[in-house]
FIDOGU-736723 format. One record per residue: x, y, z of N, C-alpha, C in turn; residue in one letter; residue number from 0. Coordinates in pm, whole numbers, plus 50000, padded with zeros to 5 digits. Atoms other than C-alpha are relative to their C-alpha. Layout:
# FIDOGU-736723
<node><n_x>X</n_x><n_y>Y</n_y><n_z>Z</n_z><ca_x>X</ca_x><ca_y>Y</ca_y><ca_z>Z</ca_z><c_x>X</c_x><c_y>Y</c_y><c_z>Z</c_z><residuo>a</residuo><num>NUM</num></node>
...
This chain:
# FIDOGU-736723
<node><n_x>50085</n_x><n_y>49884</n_y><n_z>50000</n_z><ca_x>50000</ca_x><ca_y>50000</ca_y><ca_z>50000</ca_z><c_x>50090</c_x><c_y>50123</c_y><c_z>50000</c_z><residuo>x</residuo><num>0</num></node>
<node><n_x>49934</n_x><n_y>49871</n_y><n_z>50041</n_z><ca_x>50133</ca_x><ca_y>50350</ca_y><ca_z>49916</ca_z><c_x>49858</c_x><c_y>50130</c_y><c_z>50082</c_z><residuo>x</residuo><num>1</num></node>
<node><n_x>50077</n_x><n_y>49883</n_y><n_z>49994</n_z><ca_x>49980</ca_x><ca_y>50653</ca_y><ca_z>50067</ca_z><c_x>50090</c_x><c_y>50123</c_y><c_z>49942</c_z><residuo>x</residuo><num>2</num></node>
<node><n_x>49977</n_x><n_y>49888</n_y><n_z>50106</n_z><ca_x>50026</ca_x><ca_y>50949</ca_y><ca_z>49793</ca_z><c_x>50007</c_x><c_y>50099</c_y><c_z>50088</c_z><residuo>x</residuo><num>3</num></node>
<node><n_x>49966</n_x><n_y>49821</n_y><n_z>49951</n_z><ca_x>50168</ca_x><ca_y>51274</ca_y><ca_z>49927</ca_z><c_x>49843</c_x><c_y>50103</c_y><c_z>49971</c_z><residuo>x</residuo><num>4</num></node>
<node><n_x>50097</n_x><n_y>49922</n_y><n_z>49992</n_z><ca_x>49928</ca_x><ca_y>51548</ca_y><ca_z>49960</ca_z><c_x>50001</c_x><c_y>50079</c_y><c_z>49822</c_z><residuo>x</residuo><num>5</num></node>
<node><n_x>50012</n_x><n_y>49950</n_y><n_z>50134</n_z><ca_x>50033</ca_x><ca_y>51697</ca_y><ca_z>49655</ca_z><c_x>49923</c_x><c_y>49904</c_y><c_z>49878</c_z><residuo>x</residuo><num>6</num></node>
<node><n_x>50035</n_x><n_y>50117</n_y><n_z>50101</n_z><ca_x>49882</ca_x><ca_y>51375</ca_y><ca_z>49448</ca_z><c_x>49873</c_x><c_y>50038</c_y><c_z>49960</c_z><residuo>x</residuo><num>7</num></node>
<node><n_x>50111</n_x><n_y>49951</n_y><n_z>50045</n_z><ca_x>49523</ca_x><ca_y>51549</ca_y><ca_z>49500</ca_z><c_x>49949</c_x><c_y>50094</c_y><c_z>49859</c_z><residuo>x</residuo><num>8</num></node>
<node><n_x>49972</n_x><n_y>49926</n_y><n_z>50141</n_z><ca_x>49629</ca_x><ca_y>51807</ca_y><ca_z>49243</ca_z><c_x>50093</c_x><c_y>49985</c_y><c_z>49908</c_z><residuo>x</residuo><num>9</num></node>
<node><n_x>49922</n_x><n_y>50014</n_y><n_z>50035</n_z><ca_x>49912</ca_x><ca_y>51702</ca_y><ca_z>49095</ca_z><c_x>50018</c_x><c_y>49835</c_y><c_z>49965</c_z><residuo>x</residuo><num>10</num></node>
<node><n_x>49961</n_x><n_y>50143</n_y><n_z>50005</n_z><ca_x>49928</ca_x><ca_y>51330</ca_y><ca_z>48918</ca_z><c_x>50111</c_x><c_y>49956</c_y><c_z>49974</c_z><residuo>x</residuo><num>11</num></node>
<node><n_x>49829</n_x><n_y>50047</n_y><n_z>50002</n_z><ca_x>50280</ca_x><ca_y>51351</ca_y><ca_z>48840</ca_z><c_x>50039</c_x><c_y>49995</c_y><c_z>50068</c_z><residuo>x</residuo><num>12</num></node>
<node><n_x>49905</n_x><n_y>50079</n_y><n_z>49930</n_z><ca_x>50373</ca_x><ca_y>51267</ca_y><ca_z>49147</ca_z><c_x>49923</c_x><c_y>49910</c_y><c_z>50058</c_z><residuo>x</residuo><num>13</num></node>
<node><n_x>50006</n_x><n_y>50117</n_y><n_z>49947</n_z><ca_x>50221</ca_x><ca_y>50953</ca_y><ca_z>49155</ca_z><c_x>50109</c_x><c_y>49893</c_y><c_z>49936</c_z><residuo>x</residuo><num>14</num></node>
<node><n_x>49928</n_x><n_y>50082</n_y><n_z>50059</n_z><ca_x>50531</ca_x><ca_y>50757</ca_y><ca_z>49089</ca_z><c_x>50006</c_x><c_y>49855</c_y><c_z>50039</c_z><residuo>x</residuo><num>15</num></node>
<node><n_x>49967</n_x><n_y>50148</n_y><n_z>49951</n_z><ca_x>50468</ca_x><ca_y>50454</ca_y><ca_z>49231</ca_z><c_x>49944</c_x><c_y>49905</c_y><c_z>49923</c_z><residuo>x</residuo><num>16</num></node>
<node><n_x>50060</n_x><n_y>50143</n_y><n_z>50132</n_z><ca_x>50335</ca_x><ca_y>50085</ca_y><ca_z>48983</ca_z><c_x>49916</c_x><c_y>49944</c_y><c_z>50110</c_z><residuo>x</residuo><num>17</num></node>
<node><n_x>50075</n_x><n_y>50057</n_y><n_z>49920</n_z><ca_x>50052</ca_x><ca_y>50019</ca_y><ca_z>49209</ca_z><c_x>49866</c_x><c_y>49915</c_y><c_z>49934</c_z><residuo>x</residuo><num>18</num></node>
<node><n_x>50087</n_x><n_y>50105</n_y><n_z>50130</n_z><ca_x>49756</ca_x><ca_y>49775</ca_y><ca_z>49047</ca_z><c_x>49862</c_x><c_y>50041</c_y><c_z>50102</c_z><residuo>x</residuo><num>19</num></node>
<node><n_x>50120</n_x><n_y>49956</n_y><n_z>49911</n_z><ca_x>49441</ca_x><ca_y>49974</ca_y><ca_z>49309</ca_z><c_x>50022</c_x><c_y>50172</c_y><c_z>50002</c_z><residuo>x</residuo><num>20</num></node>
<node><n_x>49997</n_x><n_y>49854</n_y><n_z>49930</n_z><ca_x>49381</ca_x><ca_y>50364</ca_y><ca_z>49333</ca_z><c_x>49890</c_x><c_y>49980</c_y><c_z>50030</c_z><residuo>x</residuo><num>21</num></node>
<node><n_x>50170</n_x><n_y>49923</n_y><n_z>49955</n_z><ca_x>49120</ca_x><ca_y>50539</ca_y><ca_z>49489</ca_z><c_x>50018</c_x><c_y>50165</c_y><c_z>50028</c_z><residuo>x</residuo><num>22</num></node>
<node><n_x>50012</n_x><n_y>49880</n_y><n_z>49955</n_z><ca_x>49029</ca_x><ca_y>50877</ca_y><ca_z>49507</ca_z><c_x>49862</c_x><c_y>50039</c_y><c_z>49956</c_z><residuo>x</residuo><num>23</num></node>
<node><n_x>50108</n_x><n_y>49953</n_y><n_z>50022</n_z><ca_x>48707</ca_x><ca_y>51118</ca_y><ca_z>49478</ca_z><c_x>50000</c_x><c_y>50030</c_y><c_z>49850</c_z><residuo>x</residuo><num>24</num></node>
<node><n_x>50081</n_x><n_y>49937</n_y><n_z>50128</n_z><ca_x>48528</ca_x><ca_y>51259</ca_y><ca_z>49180</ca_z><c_x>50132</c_x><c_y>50112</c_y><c_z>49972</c_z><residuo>x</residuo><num>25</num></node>
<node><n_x>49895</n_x><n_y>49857</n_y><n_z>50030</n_z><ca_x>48725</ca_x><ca_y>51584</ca_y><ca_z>49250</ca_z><c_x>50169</c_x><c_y>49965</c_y><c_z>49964</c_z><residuo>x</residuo><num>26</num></node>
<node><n_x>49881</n_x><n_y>49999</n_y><n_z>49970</n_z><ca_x>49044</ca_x><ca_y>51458</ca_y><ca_z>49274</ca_z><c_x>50032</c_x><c_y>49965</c_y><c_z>49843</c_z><residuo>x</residuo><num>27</num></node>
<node><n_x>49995</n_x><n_y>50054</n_y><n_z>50108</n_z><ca_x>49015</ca_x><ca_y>51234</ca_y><ca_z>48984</ca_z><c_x>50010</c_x><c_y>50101</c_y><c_z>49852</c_z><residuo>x</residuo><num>28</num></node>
<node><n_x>49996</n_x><n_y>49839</n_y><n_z>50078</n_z><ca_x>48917</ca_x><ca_y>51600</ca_y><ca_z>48775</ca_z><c_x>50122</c_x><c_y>50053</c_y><c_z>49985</c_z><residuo>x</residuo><num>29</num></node>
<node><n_x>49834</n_x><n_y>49873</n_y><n_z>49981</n_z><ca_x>49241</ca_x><ca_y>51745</ca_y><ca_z>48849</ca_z><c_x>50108</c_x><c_y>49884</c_y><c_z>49917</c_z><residuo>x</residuo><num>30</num></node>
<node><n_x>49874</n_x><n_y>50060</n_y><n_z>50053</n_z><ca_x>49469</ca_x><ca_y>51441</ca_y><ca_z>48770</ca_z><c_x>49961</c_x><c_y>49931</c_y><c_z>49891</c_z><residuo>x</residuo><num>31</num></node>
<node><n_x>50055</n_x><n_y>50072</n_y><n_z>50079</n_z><ca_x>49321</ca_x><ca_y>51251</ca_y><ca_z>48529</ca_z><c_x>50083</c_x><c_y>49987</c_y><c_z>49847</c_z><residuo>x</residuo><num>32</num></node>
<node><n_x>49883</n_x><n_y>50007</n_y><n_z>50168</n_z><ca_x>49497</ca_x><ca_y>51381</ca_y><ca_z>48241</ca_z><c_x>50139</c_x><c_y>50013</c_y><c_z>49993</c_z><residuo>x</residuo><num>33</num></node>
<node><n_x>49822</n_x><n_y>50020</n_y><n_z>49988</n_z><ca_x>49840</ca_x><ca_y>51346</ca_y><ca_z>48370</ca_z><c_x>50018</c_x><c_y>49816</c_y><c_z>50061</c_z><residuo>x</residuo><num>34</num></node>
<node><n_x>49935</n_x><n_y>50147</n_y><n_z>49962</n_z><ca_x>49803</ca_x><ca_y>50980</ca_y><ca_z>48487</ca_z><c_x>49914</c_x><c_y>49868</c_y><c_z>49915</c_z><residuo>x</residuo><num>35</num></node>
<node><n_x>50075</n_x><n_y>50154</n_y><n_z>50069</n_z><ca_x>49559</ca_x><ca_y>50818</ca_y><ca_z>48213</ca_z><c_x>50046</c_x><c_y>49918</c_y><c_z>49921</c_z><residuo>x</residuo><num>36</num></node>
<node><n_x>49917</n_x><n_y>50086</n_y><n_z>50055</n_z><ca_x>49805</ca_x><ca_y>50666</ca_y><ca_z>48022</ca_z><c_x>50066</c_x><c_y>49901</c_y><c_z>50090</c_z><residuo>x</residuo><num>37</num></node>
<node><n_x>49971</n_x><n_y>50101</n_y><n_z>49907</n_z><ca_x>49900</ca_x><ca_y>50445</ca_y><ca_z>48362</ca_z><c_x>49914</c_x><c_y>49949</c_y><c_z>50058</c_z><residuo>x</residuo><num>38</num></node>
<node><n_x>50107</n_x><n_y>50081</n_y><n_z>49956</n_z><ca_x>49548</ca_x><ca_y>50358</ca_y><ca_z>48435</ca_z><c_x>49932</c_x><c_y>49885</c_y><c_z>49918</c_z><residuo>x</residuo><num>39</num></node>
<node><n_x>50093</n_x><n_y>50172</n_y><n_z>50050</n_z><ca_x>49467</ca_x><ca_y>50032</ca_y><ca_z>48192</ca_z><c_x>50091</c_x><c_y>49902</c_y><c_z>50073</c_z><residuo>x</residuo><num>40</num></node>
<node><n_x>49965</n_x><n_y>50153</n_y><n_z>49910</n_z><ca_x>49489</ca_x><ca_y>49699</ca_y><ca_z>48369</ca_z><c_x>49978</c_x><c_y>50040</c_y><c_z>50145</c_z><residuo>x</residuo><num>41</num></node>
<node><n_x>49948</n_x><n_y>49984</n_y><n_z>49885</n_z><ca_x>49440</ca_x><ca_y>49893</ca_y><ca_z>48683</ca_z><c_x>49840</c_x><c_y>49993</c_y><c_z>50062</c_z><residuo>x</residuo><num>42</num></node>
<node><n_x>50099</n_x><n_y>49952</n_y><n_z>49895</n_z><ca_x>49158</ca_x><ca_y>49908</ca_y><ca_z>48964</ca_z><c_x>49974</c_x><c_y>50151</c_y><c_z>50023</c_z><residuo>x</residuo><num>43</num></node>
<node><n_x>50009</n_x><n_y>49870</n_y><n_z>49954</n_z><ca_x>49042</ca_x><ca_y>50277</ca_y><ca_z>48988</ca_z><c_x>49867</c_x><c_y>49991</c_y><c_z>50081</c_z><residuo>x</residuo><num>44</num></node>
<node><n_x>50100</n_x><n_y>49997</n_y><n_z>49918</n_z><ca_x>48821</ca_x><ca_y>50303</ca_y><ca_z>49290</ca_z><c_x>49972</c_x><c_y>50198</c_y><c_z>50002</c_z><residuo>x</residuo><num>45</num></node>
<node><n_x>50088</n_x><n_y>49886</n_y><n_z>49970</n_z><ca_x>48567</ca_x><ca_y>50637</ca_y><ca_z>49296</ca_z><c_x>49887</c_x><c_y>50005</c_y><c_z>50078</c_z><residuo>x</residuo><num>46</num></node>
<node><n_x>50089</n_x><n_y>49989</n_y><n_z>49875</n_z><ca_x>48365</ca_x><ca_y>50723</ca_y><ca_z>49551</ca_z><c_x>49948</c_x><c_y>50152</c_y><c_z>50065</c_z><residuo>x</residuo><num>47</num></node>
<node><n_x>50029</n_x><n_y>49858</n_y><n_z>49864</n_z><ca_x>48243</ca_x><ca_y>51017</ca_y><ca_z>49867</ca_z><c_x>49919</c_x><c_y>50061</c_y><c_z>49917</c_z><residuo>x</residuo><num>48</num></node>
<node><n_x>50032</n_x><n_y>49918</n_y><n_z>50069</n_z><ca_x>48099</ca_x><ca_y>51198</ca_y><ca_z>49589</ca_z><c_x>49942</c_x><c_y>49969</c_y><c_z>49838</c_z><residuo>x</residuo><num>49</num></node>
<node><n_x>50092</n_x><n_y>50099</n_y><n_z>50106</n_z><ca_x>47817</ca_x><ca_y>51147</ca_y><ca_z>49292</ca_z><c_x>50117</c_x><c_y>50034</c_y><c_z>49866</c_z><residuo>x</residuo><num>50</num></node>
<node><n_x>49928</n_x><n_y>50030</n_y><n_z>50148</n_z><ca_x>48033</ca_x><ca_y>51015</ca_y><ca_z>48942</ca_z><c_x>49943</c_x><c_y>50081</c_y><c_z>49868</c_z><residuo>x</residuo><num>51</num></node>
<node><n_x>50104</n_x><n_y>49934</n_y><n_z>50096</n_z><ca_x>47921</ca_x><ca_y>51255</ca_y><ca_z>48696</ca_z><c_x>50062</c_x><c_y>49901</c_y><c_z>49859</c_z><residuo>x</residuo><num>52</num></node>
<node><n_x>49986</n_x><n_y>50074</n_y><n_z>50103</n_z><ca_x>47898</ca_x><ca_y>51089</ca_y><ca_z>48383</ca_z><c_x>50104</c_x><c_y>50003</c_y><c_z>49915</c_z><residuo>x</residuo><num>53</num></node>
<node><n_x>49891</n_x><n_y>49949</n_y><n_z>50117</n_z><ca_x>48160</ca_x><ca_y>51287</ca_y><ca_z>48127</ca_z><c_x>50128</c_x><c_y>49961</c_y><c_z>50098</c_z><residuo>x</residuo><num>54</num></node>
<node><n_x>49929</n_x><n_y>50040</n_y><n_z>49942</n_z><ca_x>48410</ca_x><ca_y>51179</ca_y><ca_z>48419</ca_z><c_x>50001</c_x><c_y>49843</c_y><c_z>49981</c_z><residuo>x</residuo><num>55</num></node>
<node><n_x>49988</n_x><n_y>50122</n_y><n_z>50007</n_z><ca_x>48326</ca_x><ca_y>50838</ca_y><ca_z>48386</ca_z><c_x>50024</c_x><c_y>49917</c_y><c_z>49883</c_z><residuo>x</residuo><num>56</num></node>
<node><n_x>49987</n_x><n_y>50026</n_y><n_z>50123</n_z><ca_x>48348</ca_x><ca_y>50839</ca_y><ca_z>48023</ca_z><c_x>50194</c_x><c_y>49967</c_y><c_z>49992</c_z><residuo>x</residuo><num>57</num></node>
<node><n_x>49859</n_x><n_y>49982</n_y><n_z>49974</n_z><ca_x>48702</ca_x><ca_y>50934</ca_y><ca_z>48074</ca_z><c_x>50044</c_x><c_y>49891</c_y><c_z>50049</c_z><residuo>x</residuo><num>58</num></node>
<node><n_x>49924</n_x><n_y>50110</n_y><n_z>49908</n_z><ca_x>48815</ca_x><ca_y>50681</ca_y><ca_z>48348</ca_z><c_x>49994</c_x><c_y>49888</c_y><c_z>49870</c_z><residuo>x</residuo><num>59</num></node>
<node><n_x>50026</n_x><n_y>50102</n_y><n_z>50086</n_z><ca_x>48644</ca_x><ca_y>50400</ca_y><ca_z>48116</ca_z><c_x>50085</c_x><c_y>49999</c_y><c_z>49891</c_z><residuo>x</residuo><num>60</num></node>
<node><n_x>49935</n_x><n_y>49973</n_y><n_z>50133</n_z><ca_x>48802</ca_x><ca_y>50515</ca_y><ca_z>47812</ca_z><c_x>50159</c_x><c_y>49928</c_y><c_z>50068</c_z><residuo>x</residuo><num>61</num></node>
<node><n_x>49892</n_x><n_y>50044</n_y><n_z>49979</n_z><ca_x>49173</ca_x><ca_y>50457</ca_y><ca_z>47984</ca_z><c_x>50007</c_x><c_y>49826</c_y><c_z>50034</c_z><residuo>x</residuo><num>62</num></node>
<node><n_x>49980</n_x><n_y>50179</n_y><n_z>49986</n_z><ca_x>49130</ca_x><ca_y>50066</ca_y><ca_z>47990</ca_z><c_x>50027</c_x><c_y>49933</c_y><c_z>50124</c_z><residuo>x</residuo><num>63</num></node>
<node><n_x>50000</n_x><n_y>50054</n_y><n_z>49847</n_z><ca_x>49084</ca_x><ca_y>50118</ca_y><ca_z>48401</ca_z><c_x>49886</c_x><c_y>49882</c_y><c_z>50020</c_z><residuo>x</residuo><num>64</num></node>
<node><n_x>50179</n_x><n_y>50003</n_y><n_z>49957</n_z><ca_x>48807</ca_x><ca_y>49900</ca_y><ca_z>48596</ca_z><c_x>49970</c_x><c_y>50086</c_y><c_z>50117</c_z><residuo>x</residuo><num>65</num></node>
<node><n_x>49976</n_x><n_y>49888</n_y><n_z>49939</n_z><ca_x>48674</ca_x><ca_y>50134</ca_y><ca_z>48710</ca_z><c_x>49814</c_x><c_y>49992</c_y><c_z>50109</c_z><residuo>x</residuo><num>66</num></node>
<node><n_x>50035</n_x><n_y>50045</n_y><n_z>49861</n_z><ca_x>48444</ca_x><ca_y>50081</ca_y><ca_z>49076</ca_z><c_x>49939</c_x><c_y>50094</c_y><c_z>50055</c_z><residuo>x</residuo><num>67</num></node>
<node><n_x>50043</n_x><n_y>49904</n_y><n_z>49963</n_z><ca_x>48199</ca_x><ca_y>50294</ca_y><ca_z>49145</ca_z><c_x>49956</c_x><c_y>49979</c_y><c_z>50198</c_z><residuo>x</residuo><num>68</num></node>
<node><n_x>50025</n_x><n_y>50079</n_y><n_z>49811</n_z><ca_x>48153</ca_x><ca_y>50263</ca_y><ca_z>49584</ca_z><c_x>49926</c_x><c_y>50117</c_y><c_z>50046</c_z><residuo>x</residuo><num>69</num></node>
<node><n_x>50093</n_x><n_y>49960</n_y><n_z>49938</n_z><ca_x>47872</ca_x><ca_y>50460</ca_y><ca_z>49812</ca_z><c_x>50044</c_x><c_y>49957</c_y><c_z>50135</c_z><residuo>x</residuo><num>70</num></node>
<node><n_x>49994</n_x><n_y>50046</n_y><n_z>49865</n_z><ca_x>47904</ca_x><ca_y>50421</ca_y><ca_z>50158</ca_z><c_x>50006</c_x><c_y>50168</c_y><c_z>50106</c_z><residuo>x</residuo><num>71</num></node>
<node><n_x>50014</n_x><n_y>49870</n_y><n_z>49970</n_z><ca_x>47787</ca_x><ca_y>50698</ca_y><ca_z>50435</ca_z><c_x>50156</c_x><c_y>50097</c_y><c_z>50066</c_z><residuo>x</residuo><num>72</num></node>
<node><n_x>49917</n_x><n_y>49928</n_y><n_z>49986</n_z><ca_x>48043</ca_x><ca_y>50968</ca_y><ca_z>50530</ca_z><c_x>49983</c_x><c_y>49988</c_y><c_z>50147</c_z><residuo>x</residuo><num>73</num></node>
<node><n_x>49919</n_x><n_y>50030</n_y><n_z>49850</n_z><ca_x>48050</ca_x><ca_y>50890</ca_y><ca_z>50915</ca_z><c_x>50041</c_x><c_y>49899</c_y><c_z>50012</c_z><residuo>x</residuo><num>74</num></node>
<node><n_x>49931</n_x><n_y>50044</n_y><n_z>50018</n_z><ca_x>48182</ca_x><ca_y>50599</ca_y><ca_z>50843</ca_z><c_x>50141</c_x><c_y>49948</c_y><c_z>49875</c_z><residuo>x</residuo><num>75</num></node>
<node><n_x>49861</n_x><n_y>50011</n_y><n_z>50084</n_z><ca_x>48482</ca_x><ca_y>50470</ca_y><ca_z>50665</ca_z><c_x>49977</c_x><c_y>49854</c_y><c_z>49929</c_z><residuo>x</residuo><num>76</num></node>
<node><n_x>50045</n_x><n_y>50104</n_y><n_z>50095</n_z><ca_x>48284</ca_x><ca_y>50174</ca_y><ca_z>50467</ca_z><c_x>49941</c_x><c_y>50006</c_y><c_z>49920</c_z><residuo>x</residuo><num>77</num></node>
<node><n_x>50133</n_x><n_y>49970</n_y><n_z>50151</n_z><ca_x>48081</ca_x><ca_y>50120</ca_y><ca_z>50134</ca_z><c_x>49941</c_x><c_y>49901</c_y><c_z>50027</c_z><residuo>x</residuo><num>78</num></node>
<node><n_x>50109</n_x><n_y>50107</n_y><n_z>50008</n_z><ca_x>47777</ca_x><ca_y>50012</ca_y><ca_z>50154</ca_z><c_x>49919</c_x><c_y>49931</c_y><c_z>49894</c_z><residuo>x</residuo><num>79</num></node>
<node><n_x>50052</n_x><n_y>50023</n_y><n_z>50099</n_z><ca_x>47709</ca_x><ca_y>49971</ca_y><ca_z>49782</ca_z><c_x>50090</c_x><c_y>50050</c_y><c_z>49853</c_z><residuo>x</residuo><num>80</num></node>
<node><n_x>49887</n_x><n_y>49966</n_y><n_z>50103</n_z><ca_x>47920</ca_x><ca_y>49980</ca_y><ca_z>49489</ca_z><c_x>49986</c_x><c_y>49916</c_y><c_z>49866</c_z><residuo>x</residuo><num>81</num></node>
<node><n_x>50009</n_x><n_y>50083</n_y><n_z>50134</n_z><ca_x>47914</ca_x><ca_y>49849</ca_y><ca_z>49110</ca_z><c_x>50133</c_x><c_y>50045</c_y><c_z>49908</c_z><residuo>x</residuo><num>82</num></node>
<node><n_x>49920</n_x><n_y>49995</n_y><n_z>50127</n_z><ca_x>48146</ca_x><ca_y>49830</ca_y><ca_z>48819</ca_z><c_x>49968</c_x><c_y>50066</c_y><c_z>49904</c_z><residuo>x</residuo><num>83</num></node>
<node><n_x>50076</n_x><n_y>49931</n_y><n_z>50122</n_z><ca_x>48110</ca_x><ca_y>50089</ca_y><ca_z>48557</ca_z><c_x>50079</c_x><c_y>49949</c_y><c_z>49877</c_z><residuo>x</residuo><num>84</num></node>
<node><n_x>49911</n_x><n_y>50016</n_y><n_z>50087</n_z><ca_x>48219</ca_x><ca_y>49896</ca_y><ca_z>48255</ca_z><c_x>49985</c_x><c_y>50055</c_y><c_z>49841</c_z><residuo>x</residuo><num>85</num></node>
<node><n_x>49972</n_x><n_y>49958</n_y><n_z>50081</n_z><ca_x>48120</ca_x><ca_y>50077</ca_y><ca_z>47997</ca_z><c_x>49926</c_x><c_y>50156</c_y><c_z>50022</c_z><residuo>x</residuo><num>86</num></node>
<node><n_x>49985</n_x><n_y>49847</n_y><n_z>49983</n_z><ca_x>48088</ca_x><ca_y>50482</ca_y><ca_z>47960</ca_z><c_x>49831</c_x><c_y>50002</c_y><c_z>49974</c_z><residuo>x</residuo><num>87</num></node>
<node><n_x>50176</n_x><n_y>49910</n_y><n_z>49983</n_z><ca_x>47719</ca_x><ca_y>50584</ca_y><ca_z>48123</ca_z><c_x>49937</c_x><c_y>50087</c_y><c_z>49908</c_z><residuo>x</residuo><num>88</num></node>
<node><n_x>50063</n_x><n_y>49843</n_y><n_z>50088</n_z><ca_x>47461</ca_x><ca_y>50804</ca_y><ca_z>47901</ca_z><c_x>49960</c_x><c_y>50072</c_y><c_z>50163</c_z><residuo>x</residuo><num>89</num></node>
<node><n_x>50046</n_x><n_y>49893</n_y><n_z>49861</n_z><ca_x>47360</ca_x><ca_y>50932</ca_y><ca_z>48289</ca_z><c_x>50087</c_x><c_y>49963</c_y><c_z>50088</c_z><residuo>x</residuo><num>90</num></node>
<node><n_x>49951</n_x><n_y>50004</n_y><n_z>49874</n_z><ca_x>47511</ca_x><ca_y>50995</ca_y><ca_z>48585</ca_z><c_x>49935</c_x><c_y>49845</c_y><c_z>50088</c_z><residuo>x</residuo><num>91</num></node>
<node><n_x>50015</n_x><n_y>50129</n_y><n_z>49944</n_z><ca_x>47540</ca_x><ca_y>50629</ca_y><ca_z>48765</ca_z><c_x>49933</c_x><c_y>50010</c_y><c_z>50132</c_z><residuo>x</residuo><num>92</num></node>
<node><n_x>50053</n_x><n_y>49994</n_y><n_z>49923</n_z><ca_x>47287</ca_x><ca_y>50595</ca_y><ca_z>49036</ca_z><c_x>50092</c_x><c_y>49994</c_y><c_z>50128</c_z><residuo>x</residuo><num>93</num></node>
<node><n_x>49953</n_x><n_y>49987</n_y><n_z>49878</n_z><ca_x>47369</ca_x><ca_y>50652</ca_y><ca_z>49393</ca_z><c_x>49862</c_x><c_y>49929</c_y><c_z>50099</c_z><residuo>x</residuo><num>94</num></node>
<node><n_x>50117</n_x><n_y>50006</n_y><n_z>49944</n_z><ca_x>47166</ca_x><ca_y>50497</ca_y><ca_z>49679</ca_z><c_x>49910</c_x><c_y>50139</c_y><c_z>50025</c_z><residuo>x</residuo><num>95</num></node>
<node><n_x>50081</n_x><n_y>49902</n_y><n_z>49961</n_z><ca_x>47075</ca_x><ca_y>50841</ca_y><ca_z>49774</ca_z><c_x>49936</c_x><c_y>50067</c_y><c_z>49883</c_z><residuo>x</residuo><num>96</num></node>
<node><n_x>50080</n_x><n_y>49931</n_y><n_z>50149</n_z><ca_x>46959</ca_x><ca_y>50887</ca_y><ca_z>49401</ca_z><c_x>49872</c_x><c_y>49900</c_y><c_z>49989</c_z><residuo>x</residuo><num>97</num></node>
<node><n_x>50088</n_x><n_y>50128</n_y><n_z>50040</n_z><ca_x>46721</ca_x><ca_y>50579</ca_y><ca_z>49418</ca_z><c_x>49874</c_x><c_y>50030</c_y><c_z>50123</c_z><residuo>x</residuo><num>98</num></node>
<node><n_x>50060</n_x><n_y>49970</n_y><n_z>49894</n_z><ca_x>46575</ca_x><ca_y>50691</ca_y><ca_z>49751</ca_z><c_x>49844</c_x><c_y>50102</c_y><c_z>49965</c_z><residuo>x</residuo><num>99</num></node>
């Protein structure tokens, strides 16, 4: 396991490490995305805390990640519901709190 420097939120060039799992939010993913999508096929990209807007997910998909959409409430530190987005959404991928 690797925990990414603070700078990794905005900055994907310094993720130098060959890890085969990320995770980060919606937002984060926005910022780096286009400095590290050429190292995301074959890989696990976990997204989460925050709803997947679709033109983001187009993206992830497109780089040949799998890419893991996870739900789970913000006082704790678990998902309570999560799917595989394997191919690029026409809508924003449901959330429990979208189904509610």
């Amino acid at each position: 396991m690797v925990v990414a420097p603070d700078e990794a939120r905005t900055h994907g060039a310094t993720l130098r490490h060959d890890v085969s799992i990320l995770s980060a939010t919606p937002t984060t993913w926005r910022l780096v995305l286009d400095e590290v999508a050429d190292r995301l096929t074959d890989r696990m990209v976990i997204i989460g805390d925050e709803p997947l807007p679709s033109p983001l997910a187009r993206k992830l998909t497109a780089t040949g990640c799998t890419l893991l959409n996870l739900y789970g409430p913000t006082e704790a530190t678990v998902w309570s519901s999560g799917g595989v987005i394997k191919a690029a959404p026409a809508c924003r991928p449901a959330t429990a709190e979208s189904r509610s």
